[in-house]
N, C-alpha and C positions, 0 to 999 in steps of 0.2 A: 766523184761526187760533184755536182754542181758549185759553181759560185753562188753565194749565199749573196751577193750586191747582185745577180742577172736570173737564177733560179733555172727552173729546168720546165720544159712542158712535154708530156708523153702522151700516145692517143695511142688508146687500143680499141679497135675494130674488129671485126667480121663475123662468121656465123662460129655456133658452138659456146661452151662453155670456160671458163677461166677467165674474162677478163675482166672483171670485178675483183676475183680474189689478186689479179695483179696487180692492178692498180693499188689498191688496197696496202697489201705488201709493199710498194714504194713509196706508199704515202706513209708507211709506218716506221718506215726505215728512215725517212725524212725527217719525221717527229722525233727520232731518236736523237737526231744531231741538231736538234732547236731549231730546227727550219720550219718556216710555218706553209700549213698544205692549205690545198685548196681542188677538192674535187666535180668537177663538172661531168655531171652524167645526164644521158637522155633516154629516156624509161618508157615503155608501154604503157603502163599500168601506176597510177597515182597512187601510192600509201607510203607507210613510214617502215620500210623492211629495217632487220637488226643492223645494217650499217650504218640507216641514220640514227637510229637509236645511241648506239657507241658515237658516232661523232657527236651529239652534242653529251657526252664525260668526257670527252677528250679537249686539253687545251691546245689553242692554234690550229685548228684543226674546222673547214669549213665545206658543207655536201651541199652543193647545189643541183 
């Protein structure tokens, strides 16, 4: 687990599918241990899918 004073950053790339549900998953797993996330995505397609929906219920928790 990361140091909660330095944090951790993770980049998932390439073609195919999973790496939103990964991401995801360690940003959840993060939240579990009071770490506050913060996710940076970059999208085709402009609207509000069910993950940004869930993130704003969730606290410390921020989708960009």
């Amino acid at each position: 687990m990361a140091d909660k004073a330095h944090g951790i950053i993770a980049v998932y790339s390439g073609n195919g599918k999973g790496k939103t549900t990964a991401a995801l998953g360690c940003a959840l797993r993060a939240l579990g241990h009071d770490m506050k996330v913060l996710v940076v995505e970059f999208v085709k397609h402009i609207g509000r899918s069910g993950e940004h929906k869930i993130a704003e219920k969730i606290g410390n928790f921020s989708f960009y």
